[in-house]
N, C-alpha and C positions, 0 to 999 in steps of 0.2 A: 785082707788087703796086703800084700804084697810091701816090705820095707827095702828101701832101697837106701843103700849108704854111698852118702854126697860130701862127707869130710871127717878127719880124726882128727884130736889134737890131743897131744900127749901130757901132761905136768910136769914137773912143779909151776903152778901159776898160783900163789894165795887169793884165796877170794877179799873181795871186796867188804863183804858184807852189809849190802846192800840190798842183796835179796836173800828170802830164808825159806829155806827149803823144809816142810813139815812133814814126816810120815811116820807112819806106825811106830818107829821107832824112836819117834824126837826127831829134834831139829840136826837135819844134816849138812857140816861144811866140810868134809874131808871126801873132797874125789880126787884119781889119779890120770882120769880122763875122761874126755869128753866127743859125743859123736852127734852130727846134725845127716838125721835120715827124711828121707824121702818117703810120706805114705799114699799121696796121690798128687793130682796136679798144683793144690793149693794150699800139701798138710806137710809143716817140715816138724820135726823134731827136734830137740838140742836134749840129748841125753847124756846124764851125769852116771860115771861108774866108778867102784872103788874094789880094786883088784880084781876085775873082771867081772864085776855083777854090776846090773844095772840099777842106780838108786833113788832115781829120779827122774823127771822130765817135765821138760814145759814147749806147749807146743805154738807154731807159731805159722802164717799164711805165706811167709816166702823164708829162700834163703836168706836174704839181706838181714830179715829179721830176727832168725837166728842166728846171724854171726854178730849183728849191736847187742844182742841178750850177751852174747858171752862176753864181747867187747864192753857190758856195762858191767857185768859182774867180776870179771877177772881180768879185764885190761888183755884182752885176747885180740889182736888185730889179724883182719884178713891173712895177711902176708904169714902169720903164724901157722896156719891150716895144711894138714898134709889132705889134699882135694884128692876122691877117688876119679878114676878114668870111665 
């Protein structure tokens, strides 16, 4: 399927700590950015990266809802988002 990238946002934003992110390597709260992609009509993305790799993700059935995920974890509001064209 095809990823199509729908917005970037850049940090410093501290996390919240509110949600916890688990993976292979323990519990991850250091990212330096964040990307919400597009994988079909009803699959969005909010993926976590730190210095250009990707370390995470949680997916979600519309934009709106991943931009409240980032806006509940990081105090990220719309108006934040650098939106692609």
């Amino acid at each position: 399927m095809t990823e199509v990238l729908v917005a970037q946002y850049l940090f410093p934003s501290p996390s919240s700590g509110k949600t916890t992110h688990l993976t292979p390597a323990g519990v991850e709260t250091d990212f330096d950015e964040l990307k919400i992609v597009k994988y079909g009509p009803r699959e969005y993305n909010l993926l976590y990266f730190r210095r250009g790799e990707e370390i995470t993700d949680t997916g979600h059935g519309s934009l709106d809802e991943a931009l409240e995920q980032a806006n509940f974890e990081f105090g990220i509001t719309k108006e934040n988002w650098k939106f692609a064209n």
